[in-house]
DRENDO-1510 file (C-alpha; in Angstrom, 1 decimal, always signed):
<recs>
REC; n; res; u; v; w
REC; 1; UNK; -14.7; +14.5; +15.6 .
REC; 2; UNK; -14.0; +11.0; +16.8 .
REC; 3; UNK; -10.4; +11.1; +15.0 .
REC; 4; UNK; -9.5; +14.4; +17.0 .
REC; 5; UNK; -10.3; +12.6; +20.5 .
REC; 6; UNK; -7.9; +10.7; +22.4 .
REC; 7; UNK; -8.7; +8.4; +25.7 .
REC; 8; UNK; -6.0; +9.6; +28.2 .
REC; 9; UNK; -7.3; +6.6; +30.6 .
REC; 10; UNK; -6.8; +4.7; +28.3 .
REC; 11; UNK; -3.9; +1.8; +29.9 .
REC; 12; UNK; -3.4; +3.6; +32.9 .
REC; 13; UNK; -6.2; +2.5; +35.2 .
REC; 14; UNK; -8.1; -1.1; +35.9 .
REC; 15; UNK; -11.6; -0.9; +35.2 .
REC; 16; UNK; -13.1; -0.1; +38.9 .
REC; 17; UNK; -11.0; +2.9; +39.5 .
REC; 18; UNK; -11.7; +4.3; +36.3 .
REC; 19; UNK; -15.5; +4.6; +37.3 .
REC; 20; UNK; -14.1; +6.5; +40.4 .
REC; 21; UNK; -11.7; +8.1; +38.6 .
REC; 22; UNK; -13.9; +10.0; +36.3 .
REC; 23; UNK; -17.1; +10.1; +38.2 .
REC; 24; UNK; -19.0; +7.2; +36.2 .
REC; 25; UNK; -19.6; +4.8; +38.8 .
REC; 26; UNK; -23.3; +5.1; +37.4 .
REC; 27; UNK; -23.1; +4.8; +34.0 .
REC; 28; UNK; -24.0; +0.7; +34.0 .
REC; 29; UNK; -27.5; +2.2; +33.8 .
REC; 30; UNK; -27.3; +4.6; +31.4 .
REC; 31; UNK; -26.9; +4.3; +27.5 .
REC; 32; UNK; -22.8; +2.6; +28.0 .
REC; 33; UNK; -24.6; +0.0; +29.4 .
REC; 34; UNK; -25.4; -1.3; +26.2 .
REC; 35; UNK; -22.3; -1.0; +24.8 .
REC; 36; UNK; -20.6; -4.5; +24.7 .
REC; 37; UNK; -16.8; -3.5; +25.2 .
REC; 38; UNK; -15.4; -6.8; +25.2 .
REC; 39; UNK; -16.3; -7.8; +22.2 .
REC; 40; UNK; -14.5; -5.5; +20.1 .
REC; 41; UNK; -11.3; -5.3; +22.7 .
REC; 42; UNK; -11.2; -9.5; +23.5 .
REC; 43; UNK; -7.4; -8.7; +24.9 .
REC; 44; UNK; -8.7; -6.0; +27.5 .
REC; 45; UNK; -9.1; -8.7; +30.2 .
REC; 46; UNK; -8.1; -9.4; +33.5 .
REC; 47; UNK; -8.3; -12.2; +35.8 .
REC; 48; UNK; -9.9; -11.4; +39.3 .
REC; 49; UNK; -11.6; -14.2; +41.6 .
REC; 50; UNK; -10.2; -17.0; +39.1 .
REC; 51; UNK; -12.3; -15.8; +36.1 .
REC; 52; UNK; -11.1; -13.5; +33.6 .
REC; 53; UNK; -13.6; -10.3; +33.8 .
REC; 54; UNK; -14.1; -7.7; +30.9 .
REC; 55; UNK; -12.3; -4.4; +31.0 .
REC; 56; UNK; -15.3; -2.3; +30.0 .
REC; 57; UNK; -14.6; +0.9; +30.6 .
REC; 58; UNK; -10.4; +1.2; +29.4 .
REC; 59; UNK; -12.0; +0.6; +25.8 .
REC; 60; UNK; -11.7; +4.3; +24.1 .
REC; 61; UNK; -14.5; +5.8; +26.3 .
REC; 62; UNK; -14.4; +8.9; +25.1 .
REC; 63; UNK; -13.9; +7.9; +21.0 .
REC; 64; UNK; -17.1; +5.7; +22.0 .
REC; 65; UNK; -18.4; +9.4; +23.7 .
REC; 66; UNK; -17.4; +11.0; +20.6 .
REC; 67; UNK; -19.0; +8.6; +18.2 .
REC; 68; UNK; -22.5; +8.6; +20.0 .
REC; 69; UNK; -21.8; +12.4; +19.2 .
REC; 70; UNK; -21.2; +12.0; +15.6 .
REC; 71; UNK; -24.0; +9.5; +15.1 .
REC; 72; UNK; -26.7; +9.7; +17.5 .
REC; 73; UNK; -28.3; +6.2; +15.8 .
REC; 74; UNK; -25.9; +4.0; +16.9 .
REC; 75; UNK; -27.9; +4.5; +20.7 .
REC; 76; UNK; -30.7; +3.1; +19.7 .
REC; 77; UNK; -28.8; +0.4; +17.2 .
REC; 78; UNK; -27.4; -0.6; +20.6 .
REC; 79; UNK; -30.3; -0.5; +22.7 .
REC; 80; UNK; -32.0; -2.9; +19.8 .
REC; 81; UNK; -29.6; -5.6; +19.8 .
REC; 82; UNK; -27.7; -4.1; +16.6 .
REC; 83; UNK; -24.4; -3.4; +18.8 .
REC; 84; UNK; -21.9; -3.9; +16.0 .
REC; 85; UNK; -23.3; -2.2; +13.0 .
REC; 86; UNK; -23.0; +1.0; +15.6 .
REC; 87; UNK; -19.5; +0.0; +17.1 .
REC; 88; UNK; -18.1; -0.9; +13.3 .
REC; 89; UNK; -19.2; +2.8; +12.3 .
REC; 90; UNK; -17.5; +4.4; +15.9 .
REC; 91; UNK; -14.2; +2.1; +16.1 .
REC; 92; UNK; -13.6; +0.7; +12.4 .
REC; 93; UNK; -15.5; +3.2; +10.5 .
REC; 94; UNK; -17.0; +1.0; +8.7 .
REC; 95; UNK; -20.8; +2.6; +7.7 .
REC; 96; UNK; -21.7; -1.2; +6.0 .
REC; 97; UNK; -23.0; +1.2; +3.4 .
REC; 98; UNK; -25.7; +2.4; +5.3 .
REC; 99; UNK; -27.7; +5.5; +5.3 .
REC; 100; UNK; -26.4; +7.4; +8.0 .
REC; 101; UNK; -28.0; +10.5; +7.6 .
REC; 102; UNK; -30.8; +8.8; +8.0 .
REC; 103; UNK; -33.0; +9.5; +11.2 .
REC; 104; UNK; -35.1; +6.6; +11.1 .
REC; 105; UNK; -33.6; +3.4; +11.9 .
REC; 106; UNK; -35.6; +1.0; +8.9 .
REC; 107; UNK; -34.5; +3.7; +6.5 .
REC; 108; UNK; -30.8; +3.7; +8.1 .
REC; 109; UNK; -30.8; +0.5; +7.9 .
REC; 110; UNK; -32.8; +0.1; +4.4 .
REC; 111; UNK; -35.6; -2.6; +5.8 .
REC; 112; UNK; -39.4; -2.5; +6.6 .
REC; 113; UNK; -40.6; -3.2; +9.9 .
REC; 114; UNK; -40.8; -7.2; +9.6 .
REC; 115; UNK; -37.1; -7.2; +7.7 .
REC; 116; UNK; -36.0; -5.4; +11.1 .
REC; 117; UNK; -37.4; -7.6; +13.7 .
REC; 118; UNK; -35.9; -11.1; +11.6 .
REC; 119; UNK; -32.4; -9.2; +11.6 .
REC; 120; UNK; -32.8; -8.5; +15.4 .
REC; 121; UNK; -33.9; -11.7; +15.8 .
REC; 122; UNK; -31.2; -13.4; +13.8 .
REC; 123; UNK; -28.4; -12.0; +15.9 .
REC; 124; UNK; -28.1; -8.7; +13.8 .
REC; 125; UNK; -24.7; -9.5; +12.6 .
REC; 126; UNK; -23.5; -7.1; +9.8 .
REC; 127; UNK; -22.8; -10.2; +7.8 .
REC; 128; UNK; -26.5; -10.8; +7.8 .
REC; 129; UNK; -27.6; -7.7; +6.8 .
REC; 130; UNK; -25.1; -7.6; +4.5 .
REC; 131; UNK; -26.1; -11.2; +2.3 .
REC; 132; UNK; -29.9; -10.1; +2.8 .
REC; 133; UNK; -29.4; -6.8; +0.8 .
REC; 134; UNK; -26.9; -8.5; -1.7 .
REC; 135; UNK; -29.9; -11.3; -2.2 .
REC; 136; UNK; -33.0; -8.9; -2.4 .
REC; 137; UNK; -30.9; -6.3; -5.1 .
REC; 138; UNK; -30.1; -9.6; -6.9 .
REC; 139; UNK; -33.9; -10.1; -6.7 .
REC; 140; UNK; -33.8; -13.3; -4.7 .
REC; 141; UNK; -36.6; -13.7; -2.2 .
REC; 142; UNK; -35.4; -15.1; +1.4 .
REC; 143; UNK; -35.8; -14.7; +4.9 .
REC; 144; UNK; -33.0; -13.0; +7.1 .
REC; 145; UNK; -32.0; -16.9; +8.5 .
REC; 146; UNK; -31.2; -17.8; +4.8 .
REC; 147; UNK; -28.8; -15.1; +4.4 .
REC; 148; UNK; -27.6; -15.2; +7.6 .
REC; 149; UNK; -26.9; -19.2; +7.0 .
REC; 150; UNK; -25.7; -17.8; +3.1 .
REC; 151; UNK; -23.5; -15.2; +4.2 .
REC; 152; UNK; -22.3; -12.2; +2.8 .
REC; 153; UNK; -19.5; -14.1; +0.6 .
REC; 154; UNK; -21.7; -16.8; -1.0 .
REC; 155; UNK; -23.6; -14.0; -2.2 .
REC; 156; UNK; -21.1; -12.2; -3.6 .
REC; 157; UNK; -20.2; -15.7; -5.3 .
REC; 158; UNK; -23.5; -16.6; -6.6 .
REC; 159; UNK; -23.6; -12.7; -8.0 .
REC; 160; UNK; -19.8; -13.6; -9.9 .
REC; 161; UNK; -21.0; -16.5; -11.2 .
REC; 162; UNK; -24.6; -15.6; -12.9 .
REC; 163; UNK; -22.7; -12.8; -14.7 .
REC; 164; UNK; -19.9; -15.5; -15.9 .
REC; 165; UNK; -22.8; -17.6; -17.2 .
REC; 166; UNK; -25.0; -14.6; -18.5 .
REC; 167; UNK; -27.7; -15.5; -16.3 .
REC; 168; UNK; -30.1; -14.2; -13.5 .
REC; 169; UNK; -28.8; -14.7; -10.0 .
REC; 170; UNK; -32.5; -15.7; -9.4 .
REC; 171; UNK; -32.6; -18.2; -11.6 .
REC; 172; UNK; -29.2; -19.4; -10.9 .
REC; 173; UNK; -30.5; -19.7; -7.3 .
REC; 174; UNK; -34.0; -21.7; -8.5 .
REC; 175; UNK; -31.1; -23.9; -10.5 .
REC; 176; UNK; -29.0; -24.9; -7.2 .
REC; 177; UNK; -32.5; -25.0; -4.9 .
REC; 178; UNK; -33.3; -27.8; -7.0 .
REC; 179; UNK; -30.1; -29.6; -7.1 .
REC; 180; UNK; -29.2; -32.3; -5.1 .
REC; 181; UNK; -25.3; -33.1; -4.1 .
REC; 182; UNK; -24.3; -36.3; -3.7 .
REC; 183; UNK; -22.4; -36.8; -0.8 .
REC; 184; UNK; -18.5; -36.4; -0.3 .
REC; 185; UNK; -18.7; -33.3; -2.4 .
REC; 186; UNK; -17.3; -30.4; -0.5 .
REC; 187; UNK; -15.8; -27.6; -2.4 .
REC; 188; UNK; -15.3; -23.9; -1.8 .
REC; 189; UNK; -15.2; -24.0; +1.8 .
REC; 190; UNK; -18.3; -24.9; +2.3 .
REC; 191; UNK; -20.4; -28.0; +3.3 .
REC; 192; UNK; -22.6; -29.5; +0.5 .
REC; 193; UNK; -25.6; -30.2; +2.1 .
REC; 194; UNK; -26.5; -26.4; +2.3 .
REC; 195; UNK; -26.9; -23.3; +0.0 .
REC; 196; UNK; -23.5; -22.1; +0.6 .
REC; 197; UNK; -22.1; -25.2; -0.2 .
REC; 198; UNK; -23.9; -25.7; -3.5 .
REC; 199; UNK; -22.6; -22.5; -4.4 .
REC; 200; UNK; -19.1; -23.0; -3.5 .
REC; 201; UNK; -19.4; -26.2; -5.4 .
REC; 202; UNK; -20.9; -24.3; -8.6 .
REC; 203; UNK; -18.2; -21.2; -8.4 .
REC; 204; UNK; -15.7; -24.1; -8.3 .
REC; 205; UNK; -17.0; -25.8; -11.2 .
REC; 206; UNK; -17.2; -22.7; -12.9 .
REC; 207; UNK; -13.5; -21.5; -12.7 .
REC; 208; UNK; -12.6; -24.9; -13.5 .
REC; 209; UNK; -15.0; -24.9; -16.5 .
REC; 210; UNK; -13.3; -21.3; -17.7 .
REC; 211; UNK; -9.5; -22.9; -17.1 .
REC; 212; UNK; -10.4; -26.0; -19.2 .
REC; 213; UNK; -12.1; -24.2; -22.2 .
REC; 214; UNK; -16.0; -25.1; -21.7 .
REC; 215; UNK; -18.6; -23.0; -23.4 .
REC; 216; UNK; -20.5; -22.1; -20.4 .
REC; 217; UNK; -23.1; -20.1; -22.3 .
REC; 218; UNK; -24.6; -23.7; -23.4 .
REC; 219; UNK; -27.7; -24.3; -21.0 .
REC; 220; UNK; -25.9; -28.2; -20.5 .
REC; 221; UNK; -22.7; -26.9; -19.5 .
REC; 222; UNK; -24.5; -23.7; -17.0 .
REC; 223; UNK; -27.1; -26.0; -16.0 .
REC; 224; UNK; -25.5; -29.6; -15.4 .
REC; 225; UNK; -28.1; -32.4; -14.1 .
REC; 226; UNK; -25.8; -33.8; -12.1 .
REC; 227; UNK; -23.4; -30.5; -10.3 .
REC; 228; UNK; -21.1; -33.0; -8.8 .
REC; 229; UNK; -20.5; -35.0; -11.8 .
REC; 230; UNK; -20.2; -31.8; -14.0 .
REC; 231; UNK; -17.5; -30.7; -11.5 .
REC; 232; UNK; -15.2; -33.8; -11.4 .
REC; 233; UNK; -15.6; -33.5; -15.3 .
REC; 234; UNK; -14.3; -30.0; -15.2 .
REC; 235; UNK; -11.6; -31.0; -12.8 .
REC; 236; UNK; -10.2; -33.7; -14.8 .
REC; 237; UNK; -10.5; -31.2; -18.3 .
REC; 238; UNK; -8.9; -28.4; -16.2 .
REC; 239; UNK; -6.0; -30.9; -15.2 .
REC; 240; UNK; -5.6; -31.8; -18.9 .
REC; 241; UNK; -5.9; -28.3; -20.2 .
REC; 242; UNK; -2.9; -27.4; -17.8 .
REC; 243; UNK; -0.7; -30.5; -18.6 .
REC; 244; UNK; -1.0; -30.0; -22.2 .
REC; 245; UNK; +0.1; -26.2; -21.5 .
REC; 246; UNK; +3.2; -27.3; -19.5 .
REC; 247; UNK; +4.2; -29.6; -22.3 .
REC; 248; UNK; +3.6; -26.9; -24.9 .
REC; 249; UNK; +5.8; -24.4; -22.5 .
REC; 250; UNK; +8.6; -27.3; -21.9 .
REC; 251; UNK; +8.5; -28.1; -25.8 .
REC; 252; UNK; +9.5; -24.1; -26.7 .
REC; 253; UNK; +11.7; -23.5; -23.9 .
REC; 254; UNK; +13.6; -26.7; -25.0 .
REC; 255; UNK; +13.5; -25.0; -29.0 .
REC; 256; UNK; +15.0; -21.7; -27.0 .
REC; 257; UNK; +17.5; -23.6; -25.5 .
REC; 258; UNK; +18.3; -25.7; -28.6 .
REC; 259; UNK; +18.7; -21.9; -30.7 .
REC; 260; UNK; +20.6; -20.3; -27.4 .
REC; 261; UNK; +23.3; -23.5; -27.3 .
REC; 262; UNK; +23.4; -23.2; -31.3 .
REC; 263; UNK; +24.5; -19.4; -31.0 .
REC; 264; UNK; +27.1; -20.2; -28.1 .
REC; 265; UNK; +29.0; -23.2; -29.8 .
REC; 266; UNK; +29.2; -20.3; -32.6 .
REC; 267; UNK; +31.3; -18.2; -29.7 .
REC; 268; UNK; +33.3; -21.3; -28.0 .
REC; 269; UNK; +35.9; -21.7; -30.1 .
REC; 270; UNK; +37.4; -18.2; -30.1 .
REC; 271; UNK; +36.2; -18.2; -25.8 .
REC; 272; UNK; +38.6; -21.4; -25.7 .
REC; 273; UNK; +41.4; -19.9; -27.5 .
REC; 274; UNK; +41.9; -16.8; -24.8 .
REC; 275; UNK; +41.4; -18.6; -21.7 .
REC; 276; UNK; +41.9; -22.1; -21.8 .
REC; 277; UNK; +45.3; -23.1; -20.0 .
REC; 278; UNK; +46.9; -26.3; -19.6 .
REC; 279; UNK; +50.1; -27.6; -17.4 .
REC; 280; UNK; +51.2; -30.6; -15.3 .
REC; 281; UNK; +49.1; -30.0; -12.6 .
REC; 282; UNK; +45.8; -27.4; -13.3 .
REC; 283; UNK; +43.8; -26.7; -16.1 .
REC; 284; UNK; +41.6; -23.9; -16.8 .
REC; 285; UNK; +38.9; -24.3; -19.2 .
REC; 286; UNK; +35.5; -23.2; -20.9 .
REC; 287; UNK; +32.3; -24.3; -20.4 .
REC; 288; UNK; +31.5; -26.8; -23.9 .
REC; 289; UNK; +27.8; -25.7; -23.5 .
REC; 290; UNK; +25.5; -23.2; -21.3 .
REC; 291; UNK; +23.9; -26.3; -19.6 .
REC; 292; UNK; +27.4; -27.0; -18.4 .
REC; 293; UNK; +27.2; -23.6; -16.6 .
REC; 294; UNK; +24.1; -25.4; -14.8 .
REC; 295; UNK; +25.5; -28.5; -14.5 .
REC; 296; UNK; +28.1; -26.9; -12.6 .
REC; 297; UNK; +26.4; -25.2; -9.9 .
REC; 298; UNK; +24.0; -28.3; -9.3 .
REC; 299; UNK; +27.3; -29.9; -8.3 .
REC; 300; UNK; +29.1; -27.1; -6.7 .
REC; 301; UNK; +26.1; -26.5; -4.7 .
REC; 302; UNK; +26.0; -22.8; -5.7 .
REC; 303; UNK; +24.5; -20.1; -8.0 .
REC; 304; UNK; +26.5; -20.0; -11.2 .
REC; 305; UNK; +23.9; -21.1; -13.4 .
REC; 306; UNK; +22.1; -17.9; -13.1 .
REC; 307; UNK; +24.9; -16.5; -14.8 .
REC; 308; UNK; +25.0; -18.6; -17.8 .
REC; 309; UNK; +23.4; -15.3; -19.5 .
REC; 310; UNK; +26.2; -12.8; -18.9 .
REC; 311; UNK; +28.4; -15.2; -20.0 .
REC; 312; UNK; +26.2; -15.6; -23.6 .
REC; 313; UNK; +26.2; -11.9; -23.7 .
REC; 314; UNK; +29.7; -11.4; -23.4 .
REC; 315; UNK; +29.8; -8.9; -20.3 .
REC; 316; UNK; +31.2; -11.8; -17.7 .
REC; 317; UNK; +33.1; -15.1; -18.8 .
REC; 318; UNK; +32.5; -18.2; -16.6 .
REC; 319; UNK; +36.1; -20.1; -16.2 .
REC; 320; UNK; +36.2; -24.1; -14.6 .
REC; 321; UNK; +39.4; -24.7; -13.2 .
REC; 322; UNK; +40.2; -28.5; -12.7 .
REC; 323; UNK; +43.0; -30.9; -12.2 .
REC; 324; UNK; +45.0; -31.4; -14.7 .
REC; 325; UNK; +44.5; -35.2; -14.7 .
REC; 326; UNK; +40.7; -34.9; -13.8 .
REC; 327; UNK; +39.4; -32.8; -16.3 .
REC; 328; UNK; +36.0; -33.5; -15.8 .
REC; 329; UNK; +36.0; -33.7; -12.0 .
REC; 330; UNK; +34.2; -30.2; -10.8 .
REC; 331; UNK; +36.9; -28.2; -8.4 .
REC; 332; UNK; +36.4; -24.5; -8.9 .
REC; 333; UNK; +34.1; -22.3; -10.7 .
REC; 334; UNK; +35.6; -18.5; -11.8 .
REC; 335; UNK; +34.2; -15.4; -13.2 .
REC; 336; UNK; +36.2; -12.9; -15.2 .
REC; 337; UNK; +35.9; -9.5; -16.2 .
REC; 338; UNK; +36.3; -9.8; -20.1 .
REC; 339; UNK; +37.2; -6.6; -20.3 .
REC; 340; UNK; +40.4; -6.3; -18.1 .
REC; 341; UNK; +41.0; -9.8; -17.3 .
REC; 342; UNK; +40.1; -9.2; -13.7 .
REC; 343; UNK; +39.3; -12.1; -11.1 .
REC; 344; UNK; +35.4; -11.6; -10.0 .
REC; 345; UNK; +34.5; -14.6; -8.0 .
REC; 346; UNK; +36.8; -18.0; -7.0 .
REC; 347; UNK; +34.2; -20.5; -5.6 .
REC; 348; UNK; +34.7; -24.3; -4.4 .
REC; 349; UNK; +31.9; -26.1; -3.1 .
REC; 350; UNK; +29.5; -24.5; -1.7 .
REC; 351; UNK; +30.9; -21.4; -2.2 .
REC; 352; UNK; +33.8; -22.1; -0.1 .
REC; 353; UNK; +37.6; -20.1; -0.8 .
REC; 354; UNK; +40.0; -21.8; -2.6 .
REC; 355; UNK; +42.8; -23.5; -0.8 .
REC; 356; UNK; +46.5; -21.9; -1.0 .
REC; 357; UNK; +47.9; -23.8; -3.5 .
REC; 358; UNK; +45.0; -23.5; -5.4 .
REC; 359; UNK; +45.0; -19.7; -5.1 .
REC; 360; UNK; +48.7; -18.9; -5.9 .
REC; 361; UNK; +48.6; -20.7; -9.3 .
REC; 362; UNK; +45.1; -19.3; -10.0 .
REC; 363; UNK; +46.8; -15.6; -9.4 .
REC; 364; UNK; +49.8; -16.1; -11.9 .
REC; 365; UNK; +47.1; -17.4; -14.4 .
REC; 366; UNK; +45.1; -14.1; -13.6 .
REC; 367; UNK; +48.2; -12.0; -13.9 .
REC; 368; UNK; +49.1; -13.2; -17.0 .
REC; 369; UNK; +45.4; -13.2; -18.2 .
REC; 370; UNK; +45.5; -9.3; -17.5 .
REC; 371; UNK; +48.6; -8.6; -19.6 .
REC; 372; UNK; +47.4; -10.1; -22.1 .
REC; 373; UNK; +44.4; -8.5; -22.2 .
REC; 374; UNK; +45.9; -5.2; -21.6 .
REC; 375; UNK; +48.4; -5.8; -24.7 .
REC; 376; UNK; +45.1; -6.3; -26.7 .
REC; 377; UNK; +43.7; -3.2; -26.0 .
REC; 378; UNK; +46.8; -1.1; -26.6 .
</recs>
């Protein structure tokens, strides 16, 4: 129903002459007086006798209409103070995995008379309700302040980490009641001194724990005495754990490179023979090694290292073309086509063309790269 209705009102009147418009000039004192528009449409403001006044009634009246329709307990969510569990399941349909089909608000909302009056008297944020079921289905006795102080994700975080540790959440909660942070210690988001903050101080020791190898089923290592040394402890192993893998990574990465380099100074010789050219004034020549290839493009100030594998492979060959009496100065970087002798790509530094001069020698080289390779293939 609500995603078949449309507001034509919507943006085309100010909020007075919308009353007027459709005859509502009343409604403040019936049930859309509870409904607190601006705080789901903060934009849908205008500013009239220097203060900024609500637009209450541009805000999807008749979706709003529609939804009150659909689900007549959102009135009397409203009416209680419980405004955005009923506009998150009209506007966002979001049900906060309530009972809907329920009748009866403390079943709707799953909570006994005294659970309903905290919530309402907490603020009845979703968020609330939301940490207070999370904590009584973990079997965790609290009020509705401590979840709403908790919230919905440190809940969710103290459920994570008593399965990681294969322990109750309740007694992972009796665990961090009793433990005291010392101060300066402010992980996960959250502030130390409360619940939230111990627990975003324990989930953070935790995944440091995991990353650094520590047998957390060992009631020492799940249970430190003292949290905040326990986490600097699991910080500095973490930090360890990850050096050690980078060197282990650099030292087989350098034994690749060591086997690729051995397999291409196999293919330089017969590479050098083909293309390698030599006169007074140019010289073209083949890279000695891949690094070269990278070498070359950290001094050209362009890409041609990431073409140091087509030119192992065989389907592109990477050409340096220098002066003839600086050999080792870097000029111009070339790719051929081994397979016709074709010019690719002519790049100076920073991928700048190549001047004339350059470029009329470099095309009789290329021309009589092509017949040669044309002769081979016949």
């Amino acid at each position: 129903l609500m995603g078949s209705v449309s507001n034509p009102f919507k943006g085309y009147m100010g909020a007075e002459p919308y009353w007027y418009a459709v005859g509502l000039e009343d409604c403040r004192d019936t049930f859309f007086g509870w409904w607190p528009h601006s705080d789901y449409y903060p934009d849908e403001t205008k500013f009239e006798n220097s203060v900024w006044q609500p637009m209450r009634v541009c805000s999807d009246m008749l979706t709003y209409i529609a939804g009150f329709c659909e689900y007549p307990q959102c009135e009397r969510l409203a009416k209680m103070g419980l405004q955005r569990l009923a506009g998150d399941r009209v506007f966002q349909d979001d049900g906060h995995g309530l009972r809907w089909t329920e009748q009866d608000t403390r079943k709707l909302l799953g909570l006994n008379r005294r659970e309903l009056r905290d919530l309402i008297d907490s603020g009845g944020d979703p968020e609330t309700l939301e940490a207070y079921r999370t904590l009584r289905r973990l079997g965790i006795r609290a009020n509705m302040d401590t979840a709403k102080n908790l919230g919905p994700r440190a809940a969710k975080a103290l459920e994570r980490c008593a399965k990681i540790i294969g322990e109750a959440p309740r007694d992972l909660w009796r665990y961090l009641e009793k433990t005291k942070l010392t101060a300066g210690c402010h992980c996960g988001g959250y502030g130390s001194a409360s619940m939230s903050g111990k627990i975003g101080v324990y989930e953070d020791y935790v995944d440091m724990a995991r990353a650094s190898g520590l047998d957390l089923f060992r009631d020492d290592q799940k249970f430190p005495k003292d949290l905040r040394a326990a986490h600097d402890a699991a910080m500095e192993a973490r930090d360890r754990a990850a050096e050690a893998r980078r060197a282990e990574e650099k030292r087989l990465a350098a034994m690749q490179d060591a086997e690729i380099e051995k397999t291409y100074a196999g293919l330089y010789p017969g590479l050098a023979a083909r293309y390698e050219l030599r006169d007074k004034t140019w010289c073209i020549l083949v890279p000695p090694t891949l690094e070269s290839i990278r070498e070359e493009g950290q001094r050209m100030g362009h890409c041609v290292a990431g073409y140091r594998h087509t030119h192992l492979a065989g389907t592109s060959v990477i050409l340096f073309m220098r002066k003839a009496k600086e050999p080792d100065q870097c000029l111009y970087t070339l790719e051929v086509d081994p397979a016709t002798g074709k010019l690719l790509q002519a790049r100076a530094k920073h991928n700048g063309p190549l001047p004339e001069q350059a470029a009329v020698w470099l095309t009789k080289y290329i021309d009589s790269l092509r017949q040669q390779t044309r002769r081979k293939g016949a």
